[in-house]
N, C-alpha and C positions, 0 to 999 in steps of 0.2 A: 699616560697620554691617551687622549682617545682617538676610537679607530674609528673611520669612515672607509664606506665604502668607495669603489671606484664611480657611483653615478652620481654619488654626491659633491663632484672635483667642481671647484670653482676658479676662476682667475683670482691670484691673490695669496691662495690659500698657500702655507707651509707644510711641506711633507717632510715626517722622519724616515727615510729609506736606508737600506741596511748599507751604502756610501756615505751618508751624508744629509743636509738638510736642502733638499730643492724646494722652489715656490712654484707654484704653477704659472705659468706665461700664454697657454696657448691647451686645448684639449678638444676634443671630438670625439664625440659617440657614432661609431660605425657597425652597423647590420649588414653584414651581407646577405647574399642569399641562400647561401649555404656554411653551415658551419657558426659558433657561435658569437656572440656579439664580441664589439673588443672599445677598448677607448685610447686612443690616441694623445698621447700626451705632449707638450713640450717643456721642458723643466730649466730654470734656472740654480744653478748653484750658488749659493747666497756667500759662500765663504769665497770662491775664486772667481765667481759672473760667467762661468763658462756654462752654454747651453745642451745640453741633451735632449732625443725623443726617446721616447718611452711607451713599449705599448701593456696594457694591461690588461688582463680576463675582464669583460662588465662583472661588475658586482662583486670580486674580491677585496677584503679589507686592507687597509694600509693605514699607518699612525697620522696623527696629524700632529704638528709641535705647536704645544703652545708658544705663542710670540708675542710678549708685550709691545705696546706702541705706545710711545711716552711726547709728549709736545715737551719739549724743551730748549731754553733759549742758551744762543754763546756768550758765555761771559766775558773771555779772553784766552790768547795764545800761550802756551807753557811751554817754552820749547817746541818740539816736535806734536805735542799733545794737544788737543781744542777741549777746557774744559767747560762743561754746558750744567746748567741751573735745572732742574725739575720746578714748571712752574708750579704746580701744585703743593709740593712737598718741601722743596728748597733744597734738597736735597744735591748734591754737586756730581758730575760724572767725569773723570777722564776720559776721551773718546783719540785712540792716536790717529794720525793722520793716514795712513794706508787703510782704513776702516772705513774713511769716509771717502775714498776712490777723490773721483772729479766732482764731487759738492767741494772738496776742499778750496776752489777756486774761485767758488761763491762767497764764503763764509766772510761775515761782517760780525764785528761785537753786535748784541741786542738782536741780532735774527733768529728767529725759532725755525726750530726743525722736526721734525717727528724720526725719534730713533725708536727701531728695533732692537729687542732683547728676548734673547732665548738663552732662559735661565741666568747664568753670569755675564756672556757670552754676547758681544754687540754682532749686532750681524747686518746691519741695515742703517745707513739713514738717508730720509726721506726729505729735500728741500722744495719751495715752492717754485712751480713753472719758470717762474721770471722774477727778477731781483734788478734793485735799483742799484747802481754802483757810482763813484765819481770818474771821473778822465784822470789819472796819474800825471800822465808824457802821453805826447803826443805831435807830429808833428805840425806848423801851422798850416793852412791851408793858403794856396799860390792866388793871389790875384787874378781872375779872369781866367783860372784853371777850373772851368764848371764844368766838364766835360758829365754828361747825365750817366748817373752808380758809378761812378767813378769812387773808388774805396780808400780809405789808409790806416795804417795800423794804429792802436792806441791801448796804451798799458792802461788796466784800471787799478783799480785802490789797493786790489788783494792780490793784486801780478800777473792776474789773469790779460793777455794780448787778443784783442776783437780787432775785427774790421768796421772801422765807421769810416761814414758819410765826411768828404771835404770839410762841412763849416762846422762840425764837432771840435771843440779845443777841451785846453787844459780849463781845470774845473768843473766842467759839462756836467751834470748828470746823465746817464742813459739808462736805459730797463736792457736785460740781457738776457735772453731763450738760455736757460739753466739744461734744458736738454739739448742742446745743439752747440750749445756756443755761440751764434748769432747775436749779430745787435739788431733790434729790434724798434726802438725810438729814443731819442732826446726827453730827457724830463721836464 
């Protein structure tokens, strides 16, 4: 694996630390005025999501892990498992569902995603901002109940429950904030 230094940290990047594999989320290069530089770090842990800081000497080496990044689309549900297509290669992956945290509430056959792989080892997957989904259930909306953001609940396709707008029904399409959860508009 190769080493980088500590001035070299980017957002992004994957560290091999002697716990585990963090990504960097957040860092800072601090000078005081006395005594030597340091860099501040914030590290995510990619196997459990839990956050650490971290502070580091400038300029000490630390491993970097290599991490593949793959686009690859779902093909279908196996059970408990989402298995996904390498577009490139064809190649097929199982991917179980505790891997994919809360993308799993996105996930549609034919959507791609960018997974992480270090080494055998899935560690990551990466879905887009917003996803189109359909209305499952829902309840109708009341006549002359327009009361303005006024909300109701509505299951979509893959189980996921959002808050939409009154005149959304069954069938609807909507786009949906994949980081939040939020509905966001009608299609």
């Amino acid at each position: 694996m190769p080493a980088i230094t500590t001035n070299d940290l980017k957002n992004g990047i994957t560290l091999q630390l002697d716990n585990g594999l963090f990504q960097v989320i957040g860092f800072q290069h601090v000078k005081p005025g006395k005594g030597g530089a340091f860099v501040r770090t914030k590290l995510r842990n990619v196997r459990n999501g839990s956050v650490v800081e971290r502070t580091f000497n400038a300029g000490i080496r630390v491993e970097q892990a290599i991490v593949d990044r793959r686009d690859m689309q779902l093909l279908y549900r196996d059970g408990s498992d989402y298995v996904f297509m390498n577009i490139q290669t064809y190649e097929q992956l199982n991917v179980p569902a505790p891997v994919l945290g809360s993308a799993a509430d996105y996930m549609v056959e034919q959507m791609v995603a960018q997974i992480a792989v270090h080494g055998d080892e899935i560690i990551g997957v990466d879905i887009p901002p917003s996803v189109e989904l359909e209305v499952a259930d829902t309840d109708p909306g009341l006549q002359g109940d327009r009361v303005s953001g006024a909300r109701k609940p509505a299951t979509l396709s893959t189980g996921k429950v959002v808050q939409v707008p009154l005149f959304v029904e069954i069938g609807d399409r909507v786009r949906v904030d994949t980081r939040t959860g939020d509905y966001m508009t009608r299609v």
